[in-house]
C-alpha positions as CSV (number, residue, x, y, z in Angstrom):
1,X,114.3,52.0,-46.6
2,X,116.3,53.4,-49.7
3,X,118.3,55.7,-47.6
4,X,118.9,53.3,-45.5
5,X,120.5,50.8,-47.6
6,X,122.5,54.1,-49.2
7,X,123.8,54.8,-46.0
8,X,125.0,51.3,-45.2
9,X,126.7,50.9,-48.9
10,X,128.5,54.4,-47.6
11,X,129.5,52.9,-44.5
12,X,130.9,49.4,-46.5
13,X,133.1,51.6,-49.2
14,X,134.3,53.8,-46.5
15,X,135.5,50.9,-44.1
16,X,137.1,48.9,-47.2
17,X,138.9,52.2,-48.7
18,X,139.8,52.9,-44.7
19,X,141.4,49.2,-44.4
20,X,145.2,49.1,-42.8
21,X,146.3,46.3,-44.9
22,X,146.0,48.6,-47.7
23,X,149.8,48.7,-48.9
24,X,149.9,52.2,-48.9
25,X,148.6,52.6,-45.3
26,X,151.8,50.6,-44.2
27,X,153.8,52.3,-41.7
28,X,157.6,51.7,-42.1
29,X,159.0,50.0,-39.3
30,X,161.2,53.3,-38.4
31,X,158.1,55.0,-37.1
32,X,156.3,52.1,-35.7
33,X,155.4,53.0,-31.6
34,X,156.8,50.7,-28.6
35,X,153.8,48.8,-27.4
36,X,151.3,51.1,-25.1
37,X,151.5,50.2,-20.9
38,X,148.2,49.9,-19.3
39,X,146.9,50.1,-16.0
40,X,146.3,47.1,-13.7
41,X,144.3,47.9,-11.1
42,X,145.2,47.0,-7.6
43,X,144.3,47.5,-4.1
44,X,146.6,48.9,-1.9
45,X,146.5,48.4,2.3
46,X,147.3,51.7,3.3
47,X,146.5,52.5,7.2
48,X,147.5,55.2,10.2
49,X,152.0,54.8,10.6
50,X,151.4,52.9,13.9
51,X,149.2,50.3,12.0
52,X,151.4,49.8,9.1
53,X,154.3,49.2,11.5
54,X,153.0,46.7,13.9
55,X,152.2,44.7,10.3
56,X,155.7,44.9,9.7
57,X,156.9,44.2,13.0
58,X,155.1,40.7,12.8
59,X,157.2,39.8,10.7
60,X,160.7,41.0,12.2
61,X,161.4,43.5,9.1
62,X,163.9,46.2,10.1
63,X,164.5,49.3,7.6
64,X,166.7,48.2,4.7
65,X,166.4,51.3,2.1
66,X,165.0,54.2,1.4
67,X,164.1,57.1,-1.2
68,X,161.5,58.8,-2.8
69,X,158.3,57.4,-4.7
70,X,155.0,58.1,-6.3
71,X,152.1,56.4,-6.4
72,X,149.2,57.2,-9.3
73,X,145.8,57.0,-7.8
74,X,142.6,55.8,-10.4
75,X,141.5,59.0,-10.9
76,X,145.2,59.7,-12.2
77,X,146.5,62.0,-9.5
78,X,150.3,61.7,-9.1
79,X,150.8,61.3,-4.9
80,X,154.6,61.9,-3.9
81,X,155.8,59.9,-0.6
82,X,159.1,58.5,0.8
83,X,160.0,55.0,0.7
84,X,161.2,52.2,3.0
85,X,161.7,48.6,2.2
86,X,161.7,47.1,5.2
87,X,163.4,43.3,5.1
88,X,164.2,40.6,7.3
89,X,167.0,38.6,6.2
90,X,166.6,35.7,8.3
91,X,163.5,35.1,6.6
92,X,164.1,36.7,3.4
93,X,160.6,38.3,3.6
94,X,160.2,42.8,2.5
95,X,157.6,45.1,2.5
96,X,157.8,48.4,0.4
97,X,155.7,51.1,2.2
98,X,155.1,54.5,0.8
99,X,154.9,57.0,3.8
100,X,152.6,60.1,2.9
101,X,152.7,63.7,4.3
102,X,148.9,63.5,5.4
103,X,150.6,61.1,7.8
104,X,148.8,57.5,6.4
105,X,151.1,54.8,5.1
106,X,150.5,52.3,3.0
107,X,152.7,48.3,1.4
108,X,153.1,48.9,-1.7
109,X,154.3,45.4,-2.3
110,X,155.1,42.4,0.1
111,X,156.2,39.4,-0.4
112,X,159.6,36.4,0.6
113,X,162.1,34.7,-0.9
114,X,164.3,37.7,-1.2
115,X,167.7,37.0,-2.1
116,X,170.6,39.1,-3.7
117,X,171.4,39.1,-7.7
118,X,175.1,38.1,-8.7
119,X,175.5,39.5,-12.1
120,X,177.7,37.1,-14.1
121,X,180.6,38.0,-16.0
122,X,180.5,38.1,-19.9
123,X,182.7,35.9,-21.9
């Protein structure tokens, strides 16, 4: 029982000499870090090309743009594909689909609404 109550008085001076308030544990604002990005986890539909497509087709999408993307998978294995954005501008509706060499694809993101961003001028 002694050592025990030893051990926790260790324990209570080494937490309270250990405290970050502590003035002299202050770090000065020019080495303070940007705040950390975390992970939200999501679920992706990924499916065969011809799958994908007739998705897209329902909804009259046509190609719009294209490039090159990754996509990080949980286990934090960076996955290179190629991009399309596929958009219908009657309805203002996209879907980004990442197109993989092992010949899957899968929407990244979908959604409506889409409309293009005038930047304004500055006075």
């Amino acid at each position: 029982m002694k050592s025990l109550i030893t051990m926790l008085l260790v324990l209570v001076a080494s937490i309270a000499y250990a405290n970050p308030q502590d003035e002299g544990n202050k770090i000065p604002p020019s080495e303070q870090q940007v705040p950390q990005v975390y992970y939200l986890p999501s679920i992706i539909d990924c499916g065969a090309p011809e799958d994908i497509y007739n998705i897209i087709q329902r909804f009259g999408e046509i190609p719009f743009i294209e490039g090159d993307t990754m996509v990080k998978r949980p286990d934090g294995v960076v996955m290179p594909a190629k991009m399309t954005m596929y958009f219908n501008a009657s309805t203002g509706t996209y879907s980004l689909v990442a197109k993989f060499p092992a010949q899957f694809w899968c929407i990244l993101s979908s959604g409506g609404k889409i409309q293009a961003v005038i930047p304004k001028e500055s006075t």
